[in-house]
Every structure is written in structure tokens, then in C-alpha cells.
PDB file as gemmi writes it, atoms N, CA and C in Angstrom:
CRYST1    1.000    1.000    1.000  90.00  90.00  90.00 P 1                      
ATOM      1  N   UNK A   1     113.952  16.007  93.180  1.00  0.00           N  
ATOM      2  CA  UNK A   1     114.037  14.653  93.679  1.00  0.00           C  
ATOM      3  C   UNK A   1     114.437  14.635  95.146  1.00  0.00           C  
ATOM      4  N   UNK A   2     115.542  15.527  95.284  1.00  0.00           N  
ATOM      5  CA  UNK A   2     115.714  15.661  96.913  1.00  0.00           C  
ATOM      6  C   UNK A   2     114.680  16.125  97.980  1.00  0.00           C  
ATOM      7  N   UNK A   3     114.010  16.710  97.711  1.00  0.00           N  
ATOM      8  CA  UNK A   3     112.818  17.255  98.149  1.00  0.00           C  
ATOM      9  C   UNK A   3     111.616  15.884  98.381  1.00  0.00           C  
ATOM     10  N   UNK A   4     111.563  15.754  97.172  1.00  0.00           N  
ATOM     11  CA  UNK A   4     110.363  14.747  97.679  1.00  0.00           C  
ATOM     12  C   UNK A   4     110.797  13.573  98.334  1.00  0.00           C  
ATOM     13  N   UNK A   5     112.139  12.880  98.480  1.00  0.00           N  
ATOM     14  CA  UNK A   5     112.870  11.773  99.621  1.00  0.00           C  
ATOM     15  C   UNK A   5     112.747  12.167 100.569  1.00  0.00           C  
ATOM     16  N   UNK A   6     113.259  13.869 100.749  1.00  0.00           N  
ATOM     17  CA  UNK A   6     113.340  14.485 101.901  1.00  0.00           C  
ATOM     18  C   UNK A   6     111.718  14.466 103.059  1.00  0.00           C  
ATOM     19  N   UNK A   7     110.373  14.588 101.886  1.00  0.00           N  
ATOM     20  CA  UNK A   7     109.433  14.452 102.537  1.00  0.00           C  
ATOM     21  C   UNK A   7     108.880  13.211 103.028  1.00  0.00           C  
ATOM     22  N   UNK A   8     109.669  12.008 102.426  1.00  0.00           N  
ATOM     23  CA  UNK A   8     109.030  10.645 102.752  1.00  0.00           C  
ATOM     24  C   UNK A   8     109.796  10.099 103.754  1.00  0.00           C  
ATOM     25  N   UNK A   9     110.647  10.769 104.497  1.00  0.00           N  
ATOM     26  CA  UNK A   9     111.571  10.098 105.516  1.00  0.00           C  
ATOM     27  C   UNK A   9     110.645  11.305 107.122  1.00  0.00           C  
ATOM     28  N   UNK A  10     110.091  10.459 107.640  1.00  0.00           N  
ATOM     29  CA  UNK A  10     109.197  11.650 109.346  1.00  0.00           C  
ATOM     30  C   UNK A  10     110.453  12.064 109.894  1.00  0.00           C  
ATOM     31  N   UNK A  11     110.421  13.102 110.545  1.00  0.00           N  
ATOM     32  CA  UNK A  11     111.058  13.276 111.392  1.00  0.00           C  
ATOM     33  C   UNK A  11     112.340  14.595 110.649  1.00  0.00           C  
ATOM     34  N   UNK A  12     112.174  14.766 108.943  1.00  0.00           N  
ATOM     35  CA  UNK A  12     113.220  15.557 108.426  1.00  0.00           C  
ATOM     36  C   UNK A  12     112.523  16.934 108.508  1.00  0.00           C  
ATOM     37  N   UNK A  13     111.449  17.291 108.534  1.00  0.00           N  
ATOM     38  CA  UNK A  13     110.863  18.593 108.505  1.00  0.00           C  
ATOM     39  C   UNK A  13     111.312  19.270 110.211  1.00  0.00           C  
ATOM     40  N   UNK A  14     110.688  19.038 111.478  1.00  0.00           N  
ATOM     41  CA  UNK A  14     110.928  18.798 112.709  1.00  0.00           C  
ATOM     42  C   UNK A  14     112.471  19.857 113.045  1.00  0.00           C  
ATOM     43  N   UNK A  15     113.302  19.097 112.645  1.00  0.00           N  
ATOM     44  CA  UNK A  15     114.880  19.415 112.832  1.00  0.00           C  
ATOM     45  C   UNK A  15     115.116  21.173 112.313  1.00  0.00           C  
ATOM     46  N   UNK A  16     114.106  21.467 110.763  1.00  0.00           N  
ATOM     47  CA  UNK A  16     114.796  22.717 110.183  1.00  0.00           C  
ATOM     48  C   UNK A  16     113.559  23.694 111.032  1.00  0.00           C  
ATOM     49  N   UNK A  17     112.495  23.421 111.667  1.00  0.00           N  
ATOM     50  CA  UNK A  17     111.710  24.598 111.999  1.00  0.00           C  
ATOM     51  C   UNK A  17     112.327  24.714 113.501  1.00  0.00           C  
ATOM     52  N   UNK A  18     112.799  23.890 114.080  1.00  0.00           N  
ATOM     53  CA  UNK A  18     113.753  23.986 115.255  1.00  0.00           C  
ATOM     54  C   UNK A  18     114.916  25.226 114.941  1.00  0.00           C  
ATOM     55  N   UNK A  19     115.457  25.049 113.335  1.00  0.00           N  
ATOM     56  CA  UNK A  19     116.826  25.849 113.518  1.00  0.00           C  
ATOM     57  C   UNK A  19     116.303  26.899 113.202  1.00  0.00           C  
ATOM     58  N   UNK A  20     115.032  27.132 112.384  1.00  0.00           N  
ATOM     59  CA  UNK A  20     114.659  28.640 112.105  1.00  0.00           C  
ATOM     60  C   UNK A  20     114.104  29.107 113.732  1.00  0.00           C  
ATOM     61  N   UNK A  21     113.595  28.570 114.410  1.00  0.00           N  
ATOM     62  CA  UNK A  21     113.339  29.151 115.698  1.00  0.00           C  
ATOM     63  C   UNK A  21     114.304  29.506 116.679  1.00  0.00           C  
ATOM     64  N   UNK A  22     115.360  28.688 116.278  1.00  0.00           N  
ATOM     65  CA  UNK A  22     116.934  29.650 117.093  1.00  0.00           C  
ATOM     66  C   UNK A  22     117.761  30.429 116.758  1.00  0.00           C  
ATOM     67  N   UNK A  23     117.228  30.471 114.912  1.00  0.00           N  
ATOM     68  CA  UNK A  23     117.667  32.097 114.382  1.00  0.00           C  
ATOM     69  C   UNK A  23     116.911  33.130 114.534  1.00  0.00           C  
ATOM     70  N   UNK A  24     115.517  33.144 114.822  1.00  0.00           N  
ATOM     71  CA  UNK A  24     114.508  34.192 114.911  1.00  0.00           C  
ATOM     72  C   UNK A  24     114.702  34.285 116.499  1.00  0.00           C  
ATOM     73  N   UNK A  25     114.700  33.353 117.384  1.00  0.00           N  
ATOM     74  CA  UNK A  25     114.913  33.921 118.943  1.00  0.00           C  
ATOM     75  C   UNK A  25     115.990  34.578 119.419  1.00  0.00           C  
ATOM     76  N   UNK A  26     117.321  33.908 118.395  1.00  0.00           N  
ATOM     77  CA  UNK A  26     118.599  35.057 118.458  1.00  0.00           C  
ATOM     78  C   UNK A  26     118.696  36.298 118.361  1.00  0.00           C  
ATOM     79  N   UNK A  27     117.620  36.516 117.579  1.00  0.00           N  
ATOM     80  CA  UNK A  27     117.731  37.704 117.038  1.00  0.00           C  
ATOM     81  C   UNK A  27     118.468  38.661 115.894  1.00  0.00           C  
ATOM     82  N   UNK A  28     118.773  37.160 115.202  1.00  0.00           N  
ATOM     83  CA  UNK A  28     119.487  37.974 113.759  1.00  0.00           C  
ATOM     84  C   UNK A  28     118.447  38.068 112.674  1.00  0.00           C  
ATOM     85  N   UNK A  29     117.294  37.906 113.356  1.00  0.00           N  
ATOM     86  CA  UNK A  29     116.243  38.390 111.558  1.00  0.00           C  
ATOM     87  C   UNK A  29     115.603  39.616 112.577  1.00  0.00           C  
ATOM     88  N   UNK A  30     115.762  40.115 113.692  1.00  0.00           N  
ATOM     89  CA  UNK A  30     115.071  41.072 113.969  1.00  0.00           C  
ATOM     90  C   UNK A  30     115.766  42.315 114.124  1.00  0.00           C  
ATOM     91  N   UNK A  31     115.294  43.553 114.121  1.00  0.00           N  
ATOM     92  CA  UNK A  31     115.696  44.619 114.750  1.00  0.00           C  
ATOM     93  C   UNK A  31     115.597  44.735 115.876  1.00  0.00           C  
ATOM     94  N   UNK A  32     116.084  46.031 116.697  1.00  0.00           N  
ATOM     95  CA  UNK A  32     115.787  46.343 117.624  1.00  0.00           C  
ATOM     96  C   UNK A  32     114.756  46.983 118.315  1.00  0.00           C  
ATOM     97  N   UNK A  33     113.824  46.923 117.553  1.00  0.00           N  
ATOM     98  CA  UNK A  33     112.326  47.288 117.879  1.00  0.00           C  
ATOM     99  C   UNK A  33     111.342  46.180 117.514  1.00  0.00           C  
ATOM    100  N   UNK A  34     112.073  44.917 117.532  1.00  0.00           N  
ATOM    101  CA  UNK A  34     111.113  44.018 117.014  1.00  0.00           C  
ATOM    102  C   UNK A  34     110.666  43.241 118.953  1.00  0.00           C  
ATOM    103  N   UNK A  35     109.374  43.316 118.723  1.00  0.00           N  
ATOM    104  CA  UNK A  35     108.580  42.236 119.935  1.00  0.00           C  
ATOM    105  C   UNK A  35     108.640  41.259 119.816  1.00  0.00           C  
ATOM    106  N   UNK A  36     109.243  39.874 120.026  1.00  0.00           N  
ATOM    107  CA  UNK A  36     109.321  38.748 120.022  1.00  0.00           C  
ATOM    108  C   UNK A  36     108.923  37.911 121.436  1.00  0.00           C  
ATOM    109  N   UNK A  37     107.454  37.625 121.453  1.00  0.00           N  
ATOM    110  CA  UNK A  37     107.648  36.540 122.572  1.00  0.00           C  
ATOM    111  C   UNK A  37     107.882  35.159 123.012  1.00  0.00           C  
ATOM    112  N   UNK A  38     109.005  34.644 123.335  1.00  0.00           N  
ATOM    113  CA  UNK A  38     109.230  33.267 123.191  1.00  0.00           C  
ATOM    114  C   UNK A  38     108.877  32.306 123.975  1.00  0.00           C  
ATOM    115  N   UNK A  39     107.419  33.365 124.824  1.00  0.00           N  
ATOM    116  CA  UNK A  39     107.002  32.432 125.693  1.00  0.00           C  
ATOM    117  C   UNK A  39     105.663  31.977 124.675  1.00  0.00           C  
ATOM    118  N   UNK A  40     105.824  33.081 123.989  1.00  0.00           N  
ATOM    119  CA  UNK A  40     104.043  32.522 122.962  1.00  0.00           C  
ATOM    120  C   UNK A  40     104.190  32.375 121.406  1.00  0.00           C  
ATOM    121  N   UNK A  41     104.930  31.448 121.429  1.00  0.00           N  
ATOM    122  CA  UNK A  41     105.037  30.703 119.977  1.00  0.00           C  
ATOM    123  C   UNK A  41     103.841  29.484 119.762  1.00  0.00           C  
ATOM    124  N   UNK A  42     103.819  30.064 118.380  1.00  0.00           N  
ATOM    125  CA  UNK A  42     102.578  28.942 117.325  1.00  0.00           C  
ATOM    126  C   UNK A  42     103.096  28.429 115.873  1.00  0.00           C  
ATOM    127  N   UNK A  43     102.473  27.312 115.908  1.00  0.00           N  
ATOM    128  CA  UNK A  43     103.275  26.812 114.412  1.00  0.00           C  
ATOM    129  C   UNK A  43     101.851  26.416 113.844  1.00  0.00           C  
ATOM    130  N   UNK A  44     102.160  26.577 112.509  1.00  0.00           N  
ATOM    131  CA  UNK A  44     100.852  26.124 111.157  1.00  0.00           C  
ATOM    132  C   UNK A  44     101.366  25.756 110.193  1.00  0.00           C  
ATOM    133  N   UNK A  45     100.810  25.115 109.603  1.00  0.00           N  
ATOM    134  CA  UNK A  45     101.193  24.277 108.477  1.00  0.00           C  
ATOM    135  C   UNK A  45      99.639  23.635 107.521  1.00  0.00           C  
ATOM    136  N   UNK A  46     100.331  23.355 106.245  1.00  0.00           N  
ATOM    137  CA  UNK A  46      99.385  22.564 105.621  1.00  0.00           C  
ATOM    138  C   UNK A  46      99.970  21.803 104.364  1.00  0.00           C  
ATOM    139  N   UNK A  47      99.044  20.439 104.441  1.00  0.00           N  
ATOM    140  CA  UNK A  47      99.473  19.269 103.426  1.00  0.00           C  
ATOM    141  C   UNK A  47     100.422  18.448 104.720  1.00  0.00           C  
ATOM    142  N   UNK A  48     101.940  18.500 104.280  1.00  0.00           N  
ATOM    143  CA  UNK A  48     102.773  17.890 104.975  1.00  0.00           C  
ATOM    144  C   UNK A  48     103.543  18.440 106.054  1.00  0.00           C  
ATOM    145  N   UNK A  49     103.398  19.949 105.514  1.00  0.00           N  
ATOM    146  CA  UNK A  49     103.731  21.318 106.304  1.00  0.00           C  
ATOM    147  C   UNK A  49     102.582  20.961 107.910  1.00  0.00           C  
ATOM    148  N   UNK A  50     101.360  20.515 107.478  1.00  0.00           N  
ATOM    149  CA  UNK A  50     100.548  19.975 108.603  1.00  0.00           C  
ATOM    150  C   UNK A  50     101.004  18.918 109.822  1.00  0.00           C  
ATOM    151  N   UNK A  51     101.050  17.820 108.803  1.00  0.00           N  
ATOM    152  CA  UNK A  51     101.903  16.936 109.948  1.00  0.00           C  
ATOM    153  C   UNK A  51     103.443  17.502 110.807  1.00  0.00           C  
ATOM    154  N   UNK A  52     104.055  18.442 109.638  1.00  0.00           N  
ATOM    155  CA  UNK A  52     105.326  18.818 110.704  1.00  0.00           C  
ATOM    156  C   UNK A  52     104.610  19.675 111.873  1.00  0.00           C  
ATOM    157  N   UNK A  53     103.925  20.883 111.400  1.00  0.00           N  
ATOM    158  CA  UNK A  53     103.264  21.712 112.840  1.00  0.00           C  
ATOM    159  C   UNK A  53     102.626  20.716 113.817  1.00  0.00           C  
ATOM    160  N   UNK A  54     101.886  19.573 113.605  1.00  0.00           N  
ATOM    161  CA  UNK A  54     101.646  18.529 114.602  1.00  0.00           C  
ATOM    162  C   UNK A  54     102.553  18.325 115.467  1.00  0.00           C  
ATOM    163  N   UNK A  55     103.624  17.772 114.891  1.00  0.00           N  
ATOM    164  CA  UNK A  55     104.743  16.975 114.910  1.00  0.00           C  
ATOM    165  C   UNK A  55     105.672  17.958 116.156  1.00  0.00           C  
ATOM    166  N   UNK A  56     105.674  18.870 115.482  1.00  0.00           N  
ATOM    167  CA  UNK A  56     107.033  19.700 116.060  1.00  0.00           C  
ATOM    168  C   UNK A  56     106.352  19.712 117.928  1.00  0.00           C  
ATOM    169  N   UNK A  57     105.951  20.512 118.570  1.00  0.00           N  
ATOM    170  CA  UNK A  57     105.608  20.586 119.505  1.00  0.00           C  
ATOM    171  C   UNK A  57     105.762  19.270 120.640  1.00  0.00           C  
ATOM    172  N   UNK A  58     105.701  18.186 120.264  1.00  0.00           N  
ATOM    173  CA  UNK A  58     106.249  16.944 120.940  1.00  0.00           C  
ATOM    174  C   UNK A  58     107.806  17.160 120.959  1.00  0.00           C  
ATOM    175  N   UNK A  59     108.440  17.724 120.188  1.00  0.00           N  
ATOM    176  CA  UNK A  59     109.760  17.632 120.873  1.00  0.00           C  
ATOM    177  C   UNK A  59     110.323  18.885 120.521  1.00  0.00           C  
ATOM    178  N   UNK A  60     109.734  19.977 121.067  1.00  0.00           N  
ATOM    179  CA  UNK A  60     110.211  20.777 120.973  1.00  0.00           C  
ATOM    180  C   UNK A  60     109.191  22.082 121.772  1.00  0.00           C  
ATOM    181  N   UNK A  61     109.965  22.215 123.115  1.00  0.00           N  
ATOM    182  CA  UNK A  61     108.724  22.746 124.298  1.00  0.00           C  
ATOM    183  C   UNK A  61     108.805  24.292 124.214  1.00  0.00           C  
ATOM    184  N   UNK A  62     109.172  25.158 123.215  1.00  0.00           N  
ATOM    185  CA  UNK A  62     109.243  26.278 122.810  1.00  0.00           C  
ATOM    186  C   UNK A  62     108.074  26.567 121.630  1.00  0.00           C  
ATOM    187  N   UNK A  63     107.278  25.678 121.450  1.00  0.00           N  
ATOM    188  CA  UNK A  63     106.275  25.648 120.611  1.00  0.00           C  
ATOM    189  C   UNK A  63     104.597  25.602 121.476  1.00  0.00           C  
ATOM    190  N   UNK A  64     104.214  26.632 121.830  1.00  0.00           N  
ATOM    191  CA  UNK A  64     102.885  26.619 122.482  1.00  0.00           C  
ATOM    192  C   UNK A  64     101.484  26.015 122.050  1.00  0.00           C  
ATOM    193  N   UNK A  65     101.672  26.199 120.750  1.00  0.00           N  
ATOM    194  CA  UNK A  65     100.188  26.900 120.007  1.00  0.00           C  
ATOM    195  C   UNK A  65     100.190  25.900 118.933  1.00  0.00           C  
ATOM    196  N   UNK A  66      99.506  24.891 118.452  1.00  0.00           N  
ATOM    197  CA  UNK A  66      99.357  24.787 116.720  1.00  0.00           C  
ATOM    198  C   UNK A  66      97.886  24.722 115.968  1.00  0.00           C  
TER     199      UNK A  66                                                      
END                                                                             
């Protein structure tokens, strides 16, 4: 039930692919041999996962590509 409120309110998806992108640019999901470029980020999605990859890139200028 939380889930599907969670999808009918815009703007709630947006916020968590923001925080996964400042744990993956930190660098606590990578090693030290991992290549990360944070000048060339892309987001994808599909269904509602779609509209967030739309979505995200308007406010959020660390997102290049969708």
C-alpha cells in the first residue's frame, strides 16, 4: 500500500535516485579500481521508472543522458 501512494504523489521517485547518486559518486559501493565518470551519467527507466528518468534530469544537473 505504501508503495503504490508512494507512486501517485510526482516528485517522490526524483529525491531517492538523487541519494543513490551521492552514494555511488562517494564512493562507498565502489572499489578502488572502479571507473566512475561523473561527468557522464545516464538514467533509464520504464512504466513509472520512465517518467522518473524523464523527470530527474530537470533538477538534477549531474544527470547527462536519458
Amino acid at each position: 500500500m505504501a508503495v503504490r501512494n508512494a507512486a501517485a504523489r510526482p516528485g517522490t521517485y526524483p529525491p531517492i535516485v538523487f541519494s543513490l547518486l551521492d552514494h555511488l559518486l562517494n564512493g562507498a559501493a565502489w572499489d578502488s579500481e572502479a571507473n566512475l565518470d561523473p561527468t557522464r551519467i545516464g538514467i533509464v527507466g520504464h512504466s513509472f521508472g520512465g517518467w522518473t528518468a524523464l523527470a530527474a534530469p530537470d533538477v538534477e544537473s549531474r544527470i547527462r543522458a536519458v
